[in-house]
Each structure stands twice: as C-alpha cells, then as structure tokens.
C-alpha positions as CSV (number, residue, x, y, z in Angstrom):
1,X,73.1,35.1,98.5
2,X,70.0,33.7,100.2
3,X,69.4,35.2,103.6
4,X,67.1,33.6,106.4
5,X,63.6,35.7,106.8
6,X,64.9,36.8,109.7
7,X,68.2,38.3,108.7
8,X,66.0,39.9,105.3
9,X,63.2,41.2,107.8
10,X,66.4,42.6,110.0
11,X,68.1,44.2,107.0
12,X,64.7,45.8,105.8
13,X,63.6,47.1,108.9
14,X,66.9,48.7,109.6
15,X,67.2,50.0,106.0
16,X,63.4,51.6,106.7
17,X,64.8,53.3,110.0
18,X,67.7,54.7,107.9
19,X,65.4,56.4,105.0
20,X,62.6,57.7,107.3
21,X,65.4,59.3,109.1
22,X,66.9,61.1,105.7
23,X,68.9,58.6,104.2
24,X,68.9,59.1,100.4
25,X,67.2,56.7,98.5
26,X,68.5,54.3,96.6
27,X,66.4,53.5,93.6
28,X,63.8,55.6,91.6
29,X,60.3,55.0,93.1
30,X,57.5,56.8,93.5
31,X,56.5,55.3,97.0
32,X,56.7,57.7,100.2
33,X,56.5,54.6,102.7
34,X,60.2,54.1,104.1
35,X,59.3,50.0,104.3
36,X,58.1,50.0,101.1
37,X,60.8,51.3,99.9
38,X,62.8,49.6,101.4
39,X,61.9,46.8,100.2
40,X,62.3,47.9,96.8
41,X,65.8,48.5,97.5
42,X,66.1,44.8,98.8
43,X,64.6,43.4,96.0
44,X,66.7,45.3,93.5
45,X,69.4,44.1,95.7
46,X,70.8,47.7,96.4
47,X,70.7,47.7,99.8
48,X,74.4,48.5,101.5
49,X,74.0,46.5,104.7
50,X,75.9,42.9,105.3
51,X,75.1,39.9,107.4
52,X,77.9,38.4,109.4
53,X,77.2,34.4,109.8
54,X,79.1,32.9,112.5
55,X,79.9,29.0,111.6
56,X,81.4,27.1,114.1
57,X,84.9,29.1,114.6
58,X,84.5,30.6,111.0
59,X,82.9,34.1,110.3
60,X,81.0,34.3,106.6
61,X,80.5,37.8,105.5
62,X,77.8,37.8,102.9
C-alpha cells in the first residue's frame, strides 16, 4: 500500500516513540537510534501500526 509522506512520517515517528520507550525491536540491526530504526522496520514493512482513510462516507483500513 502506498501511504502519503505524511501518514509514513506519522507511522515512523510514532513507531520511534514506541522503541525508545522499550518496545522490542522488530528486525535485526545493529543501529541504537530509535528513528533509524524505525525506519528500518518501515522499510522492511514490519511495522504493526494501520492507517485509517476516511473516503467520503467510506472508511479504508490499510
């Protein structure tokens, strides 16, 4: 699914939040950076956070 930048910078920065506050990581790295990290996560699409679109009078849940 493509997102917007602004939903991908949304979904990164949150994800960043979560690991520097503990969360376990979800992909081998050797980075220490939450927002890189994240990022790798993103990009390896393993990230466990969804975007809810609101079209007209219909909700997409990507």
């Amino acid at each position: 699914m493509k997102y917007t930048r602004y939903e991908r910078a949304r979904i990164v920065g949150a994800r960043a939040l979560q690991v520097s506050m503990g969360a376990p990581v979800l992909v081998k790295t050797a980075k220490i950076d939450p927002l890189e990290i994240a990022l790798e996560e993103f990009d390896a699409d393993r990230v466990p956070i969804t975007v809810k679109r609101t079209i007209g009078h219909k909700v997409e849940v990507l």
